[in-house]
Each structure stands twice: as C-alpha cells, then as structure tokens.
Residue, then its C-alpha position, 0 to 999 in steps of 0.5 A: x577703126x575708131x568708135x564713131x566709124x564702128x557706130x556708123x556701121x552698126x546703124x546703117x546695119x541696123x538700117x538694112x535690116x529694118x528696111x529689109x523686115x519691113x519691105x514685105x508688110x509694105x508690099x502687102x499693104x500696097x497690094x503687091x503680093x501676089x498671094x492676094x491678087x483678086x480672082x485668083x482660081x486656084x489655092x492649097x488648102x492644106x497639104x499632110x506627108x505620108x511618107x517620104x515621096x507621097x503627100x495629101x493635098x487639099x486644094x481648092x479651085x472655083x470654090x470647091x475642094x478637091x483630095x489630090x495624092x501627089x508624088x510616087x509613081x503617080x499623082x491620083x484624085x482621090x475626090x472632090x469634096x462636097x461644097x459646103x453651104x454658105x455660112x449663115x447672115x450675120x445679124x448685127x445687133x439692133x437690126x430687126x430680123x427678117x421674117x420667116x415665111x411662115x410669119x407672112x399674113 
C-alpha cells in the first residue's frame, strides 16, 4: 500500500468516527431522543446498590416520588414520598414585587 491510500483511509476513518460522535447530540437537538419526549409520566430518579441482588430505587410518577426495593425474592414500596412545594417566583431584577395582602389598603 502506498501513502496516499493509507491517508485516504485514515481520513475516511476519522470521518466515521465523527459522524458517529456527533450523531447523538443531533439526534437530541432535533428532538429524537426518546428521553425527552413531552408528557412522559414516569422517570428514575435515582437508584443506590445494596447488595449484590437487591437495589433502592427513587422513582417518580405524575410529579410525585416513590421508595421502590427491587430484586431478591420480591420487589417491595417502601413508600411514596411527600411532594415537594413548588419552588418560589423568580424575580427578575428591576420588576416590581407583588404586594403582600397585608399591604392591601
């Protein structure tokens, strides 16, 4: 094999590889990540090992958490979590701030 071949070879390699880098943030910019689909219900918060067959998991489903122990002999719920409040307004700066009902005259 001669030089130039080798070189061809490397870029189009290097190609594929950048396309195949690249394909997922794509994906995701144009919205074909399935992860991000509108009005999805149910999503993992967070699992934690506790051993090697049992797991807790943090799961959330309409806006509320819920204590899963999966694996073992069974899967149990440990409970569902209290909602939390909504986070405060926030106030950008320069706006006036809404008036208490107490500073209603």
């Amino acid at each position: 094999m001669d030089t130039q071949t080798l070189l061809l070879a490397g870029l189009i390699l290097a190609g594929l590889c950048a396309v195949l880098l690249l394909a997922p943030r794509l994906m995701r910019r144009i919205g074909l990540d399935p992860a991000s689909r509108p009005g999805r219900r149910l999503a993992i918060s967070e699992a934690a090992a506790i051993d090697q067959r049992r797991r807790l998991v943090l799961a959330r489903c309409d806006g509320r958490e819920v204590l899963l122990l999966i694996g073992g002999s069974s899967d149990l719920v440990v409970g569902w979590l209290p909602a939390l409040p909504p986070p405060p307004p926030v106030r950008l700066p320069g706006t006036l701030a809404a008036p208490d009902e107490g500073d209603l005259a």
